[in-house]
Structures are given as C-alpha cells and as structure tokens.
N, C-alpha and C positions, 0 to 999 in steps of 0.2 A: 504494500500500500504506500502511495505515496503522501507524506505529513507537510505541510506546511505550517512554518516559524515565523512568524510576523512581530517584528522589532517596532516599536513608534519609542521616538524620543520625549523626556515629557516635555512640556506646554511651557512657554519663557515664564522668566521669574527675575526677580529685582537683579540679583546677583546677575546672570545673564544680561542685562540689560544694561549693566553697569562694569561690563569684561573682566566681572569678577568669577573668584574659586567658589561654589555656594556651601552655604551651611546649610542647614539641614530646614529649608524654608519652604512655602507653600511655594504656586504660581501665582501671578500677578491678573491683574484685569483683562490686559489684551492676552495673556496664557487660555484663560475662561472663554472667550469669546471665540479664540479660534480652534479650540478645542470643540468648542460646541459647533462649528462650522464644520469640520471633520467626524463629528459623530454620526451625520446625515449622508455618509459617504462608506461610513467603516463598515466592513462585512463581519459579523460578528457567528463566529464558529469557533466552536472548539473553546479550551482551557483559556482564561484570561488569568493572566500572572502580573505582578508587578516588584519595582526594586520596595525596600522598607521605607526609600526617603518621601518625606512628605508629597516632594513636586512632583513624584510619581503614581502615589493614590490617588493623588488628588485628581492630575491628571485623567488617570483611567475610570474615575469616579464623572469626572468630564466628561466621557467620552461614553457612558453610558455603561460601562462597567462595571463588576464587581469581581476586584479581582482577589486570588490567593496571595496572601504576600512569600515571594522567592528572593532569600537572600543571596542568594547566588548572582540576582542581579544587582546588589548594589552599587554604587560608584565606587572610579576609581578613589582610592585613597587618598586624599590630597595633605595627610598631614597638616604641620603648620600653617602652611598655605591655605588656608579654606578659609574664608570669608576674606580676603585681602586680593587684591584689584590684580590683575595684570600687566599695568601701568607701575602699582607699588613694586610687585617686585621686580619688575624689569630695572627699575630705580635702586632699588636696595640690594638686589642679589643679581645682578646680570652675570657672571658669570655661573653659578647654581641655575639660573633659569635658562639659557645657554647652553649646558652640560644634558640636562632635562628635556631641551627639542630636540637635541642631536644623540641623545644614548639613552636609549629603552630599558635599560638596567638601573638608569638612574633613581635616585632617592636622595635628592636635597631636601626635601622637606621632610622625610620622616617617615613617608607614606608608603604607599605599594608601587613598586615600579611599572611601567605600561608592559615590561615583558611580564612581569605577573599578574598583571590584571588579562593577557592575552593568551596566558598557559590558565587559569581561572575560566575563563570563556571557554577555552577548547574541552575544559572538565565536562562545563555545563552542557557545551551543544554533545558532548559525546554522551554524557548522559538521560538528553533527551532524543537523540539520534533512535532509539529502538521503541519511543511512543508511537503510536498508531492514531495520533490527531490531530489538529490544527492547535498551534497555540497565539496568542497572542502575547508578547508579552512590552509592558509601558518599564522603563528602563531610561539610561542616560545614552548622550552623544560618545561616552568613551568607551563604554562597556558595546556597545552599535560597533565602534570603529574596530572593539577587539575581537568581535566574533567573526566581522566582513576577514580580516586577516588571519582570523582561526581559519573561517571555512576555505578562504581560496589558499589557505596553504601559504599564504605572502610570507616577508620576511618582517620583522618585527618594527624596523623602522616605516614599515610603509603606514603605520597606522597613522603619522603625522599625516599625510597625504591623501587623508579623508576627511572633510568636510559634514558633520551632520547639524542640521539646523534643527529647531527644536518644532516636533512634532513631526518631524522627519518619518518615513515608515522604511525600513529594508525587508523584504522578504527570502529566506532562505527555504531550499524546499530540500527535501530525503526521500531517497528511496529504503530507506532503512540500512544505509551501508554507509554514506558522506551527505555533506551537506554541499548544494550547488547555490549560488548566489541567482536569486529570480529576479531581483528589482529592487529599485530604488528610486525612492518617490518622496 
C-alpha cells in the first residue's frame, strides 16, 4: 500500500516575524487567518500529528484538526539562542553563527546540531515508513528541511538550501520500503 506523509509548517508567529529563534509561543493574527485560508483547501485523511510547541497545536487546531501530540517532531534545539533575533546574534556571535551555517555538527548554542536533528528525522520517517496510512503531521521549517534531506538521501549541508515558509506543506509518499519526495507547496 502506498502511505502518504504530509508535513505543513506551523502558521507565523511574532518570533518569525521578527527573524527571531522562537520560544515556545503561540501564532500571531495573520498565522490565524491564513491558516484558516488553508483549512478550506487541506485534504484531511488519515492520522493528524503535531510537534508539542505551542505554534504547532495551535496551528493544527487552525487548520481544523485534532491532533496526537509526537515528540519526535519537535524543533530543532536552538539552545541559548531561542528567543534572540538573528540580527542579535549575527552582532554578538558572528563567528558561532558563521560556524553554524556552514557545519551541520555544529552547537554554538548548546542545542542539537542540524546533523542530529537530521539523523532524528531519518528515526522518525523510518519509523513510520511501515504504517499503512496517511498522516498528516503540523511541525516546524527545520525539522521539514531535515526529513526532505532524510528522505532524498542528501548530504547534511544541503539542509541550508531549503527554504520552508511557514504553512509550507511537503508531501513524502512510501511504498512501505523508502520514502520518495511528492511535492512541495
């Protein structure tokens, strides 16, 4: 049988909106808004899952769902960095921030490195790789960026060189053996 994985990013939120690391916050107004624009569009089948962080319930709560919460998807770790700008650190820490776009191993901040949040991901799709149904699951931009590079096999730097906006959807499909990349919307 073939399963289909449906990734959405959650709904913006201040932090987002301000090229900040988030803390553990809701979404914002315009998050609501166009989440509620994409619920009139979502195909809703199968398991709906989401990360524990708030912008992610909420989100999927948005979007007309009720989901199971899976830790597995939560964000990446951002350590001390989490609530402080992108702007801040590029100011205070350039070369730690520097080291961190250019080395997947890195941990200046404290947090999980993007190779282990992508060895994390390859856990998770392999553990749902042998389900027989559709899931949905509301989640972040990193943990999206590290499964696209689970599934196609990439190499761990390419994660920089994905883009996901928020309410993004990726679709991965299985045959019960790998996962193939369907789309990205």
């Amino acid at each position: 049988m073939q399963s289909r994985l449906t990734f959405i990013a959650n709904a913006s939120t201040p932090a987002i909106r301000a090229a900040a690391f988030p803390l553990d916050e809701g979404i914002d107004d315009f998050g609501k808004r166009d989440a509620a624009a994409l619920a009139k569009e979502l195909r809703r089948s199968g398991l709906a899952l989401a990360s524990p962080a708030a912008r992610a319930v909420e989100t999927a709560m948005a979007l007309g769902l009720e989901p199971v919460i899976d830790e597995g998807l939560r964000d990446l770790d951002l350590g001390r960095w989490a609530g402080r700008t992108l702007p801040e650190i590029a100011e205070r820490e350039p070369e730690a921030l520097k080291g961190w776009l250019s080395d997947p191993r890195a941990t200046p901040h404290g947090g999980e490195s993007v190779e282990k949040l992508i060895a994390r991901m390859a856990n998770w799709l392999n553990a749902a790789l042998p389900r027989e149904e559709n899931i949905i699951a509301i989640t972040h931009s990193a943990v999206m960026r590290a499964a696209i590079v689970s599934a196609i096999a990439a190499e761990p730097a390419s994660f920089w060189h994905i883009d996901i906006a928020p309410l993004s959807i990726v679709e991965l499909g299985s045959n019960g053996q790998r996962w193939t990349l369907r789309a990205l919307r």
